[in-house]
N, C-alpha and C positions, 0 to 999 in steps of 0.2 A: 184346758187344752190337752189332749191325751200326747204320747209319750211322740209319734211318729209325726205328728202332725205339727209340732214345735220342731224337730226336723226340717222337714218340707216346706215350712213356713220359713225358717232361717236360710237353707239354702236358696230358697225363690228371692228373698231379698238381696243375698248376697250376688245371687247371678245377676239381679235385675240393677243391683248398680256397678256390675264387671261389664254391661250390655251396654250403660248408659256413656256415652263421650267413647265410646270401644277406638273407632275411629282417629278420633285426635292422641286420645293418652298412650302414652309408650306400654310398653307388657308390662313394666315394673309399676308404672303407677297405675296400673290394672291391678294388678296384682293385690298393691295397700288396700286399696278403694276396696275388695273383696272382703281381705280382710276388717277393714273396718266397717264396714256395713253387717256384716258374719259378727263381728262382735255385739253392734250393738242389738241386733236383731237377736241372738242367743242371749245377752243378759235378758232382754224381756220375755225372750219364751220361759227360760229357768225362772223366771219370776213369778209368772203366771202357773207352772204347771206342778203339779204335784205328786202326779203318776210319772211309772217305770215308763223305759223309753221301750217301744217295741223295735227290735229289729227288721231293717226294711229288705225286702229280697232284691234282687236284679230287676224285675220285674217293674217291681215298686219304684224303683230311681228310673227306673227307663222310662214308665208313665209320667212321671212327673217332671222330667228334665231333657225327656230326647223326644217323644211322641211329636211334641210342636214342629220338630221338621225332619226328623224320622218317618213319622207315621206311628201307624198302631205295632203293624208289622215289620218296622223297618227299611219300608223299599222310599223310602226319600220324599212321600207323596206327605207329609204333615201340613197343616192351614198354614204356617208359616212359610214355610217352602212354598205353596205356591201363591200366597198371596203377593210375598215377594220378591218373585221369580228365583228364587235361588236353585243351584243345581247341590242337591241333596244327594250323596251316596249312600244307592241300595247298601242295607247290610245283610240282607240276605247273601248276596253273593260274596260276600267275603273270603271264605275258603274257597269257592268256584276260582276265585282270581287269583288266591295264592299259592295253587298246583293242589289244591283239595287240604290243606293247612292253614289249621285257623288260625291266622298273624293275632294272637293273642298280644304278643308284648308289643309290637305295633301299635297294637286298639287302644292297650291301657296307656299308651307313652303318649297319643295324642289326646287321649277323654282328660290324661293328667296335666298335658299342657309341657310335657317334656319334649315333644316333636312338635317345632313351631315351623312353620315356611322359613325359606331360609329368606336374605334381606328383599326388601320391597314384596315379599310375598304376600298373602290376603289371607287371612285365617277369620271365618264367619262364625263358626263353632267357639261357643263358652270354653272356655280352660276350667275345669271341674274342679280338682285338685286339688290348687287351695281353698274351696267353697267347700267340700269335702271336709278334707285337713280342720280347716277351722273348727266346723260344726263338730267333729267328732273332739275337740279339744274342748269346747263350751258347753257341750250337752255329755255330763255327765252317763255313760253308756251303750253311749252311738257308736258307731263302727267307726273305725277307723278311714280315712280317705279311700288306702288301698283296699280295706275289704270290702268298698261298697262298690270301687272299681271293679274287681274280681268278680263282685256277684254281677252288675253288667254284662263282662263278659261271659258269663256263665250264660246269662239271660240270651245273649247274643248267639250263643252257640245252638240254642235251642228254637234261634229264628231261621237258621240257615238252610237252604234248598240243595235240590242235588243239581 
């Protein structure tokens, strides 16, 4: 299993059981459930793999983790979104909305799960963060949470319209 793909593969597990019961379970016990699924999924990637980890760009975590209701380009149209009618926000337009200013710490505070709705609100979007956090704690050379945040918004900056 190469370096990125024990990555990709941990974090997909770990989102997919932050996804699972999302509804019923409080943020905190969202939260463990990440974590513990993030662990067990990185012991067996480190297990299996034997090669250096490659570093993933903005790009690369966008494909893999926001495309589904993103899109390719960002404008909210991914299979997810519409298969299940969700209202998905364009990011293209993101600086258009915020007077021509990319709300970078905005971006990172909600991908990391740090801006929740406030009570009875609805949050449909993964809390990244600690899936993040984790992986870069169990895979020996992975970025850090925030720097794959960072590279996101990097990504993101480079989707935006005028």
């Amino acid at each position: 299993m190469s370096g990125a793909h024990a990555i990709v593969s941990t974090d997909r597990k770990a989102a997919g059981m932050l996804q699972f019961g999302a509804h019923r379970a409080s943020m905190e016990a969202r939260v463990w459930l990440v974590v513990a699924a993030t662990c067990l999924a990185a012991v067996a990637a480190v297990s299996c793999s034997s090669s250096q980890l490659r570093r993933l760009s903005g790009a690369d975590t966008f494909n893999v983790h926001c495309v589904q209701c993103h899109g390719r380009l960002g404008e909210g149209d991914g299979p997810d979104a519409v298969s299940r009618n969700l209202a998905v926000p364009n990011l293209r337009t993101l600086a258009r909305r915020n007077g021509d200013m990319f709300p970078a710490d905005t971006v990172a505070s909600y991908i990391d799960g740090a801006a929740m709705p406030a009570a009875h609100g609805d949050r449909v979007m993964p809390v990244w963060g600690p899936v993040f956090d984790t992986t870069s704690q169990l895979l020996e050379g992975a970025e850090t949470g925030r720097q794959r945040i960072d590279a996101v918004i990097d990504h993101l900056r480079t989707l935006q319209i005028e």
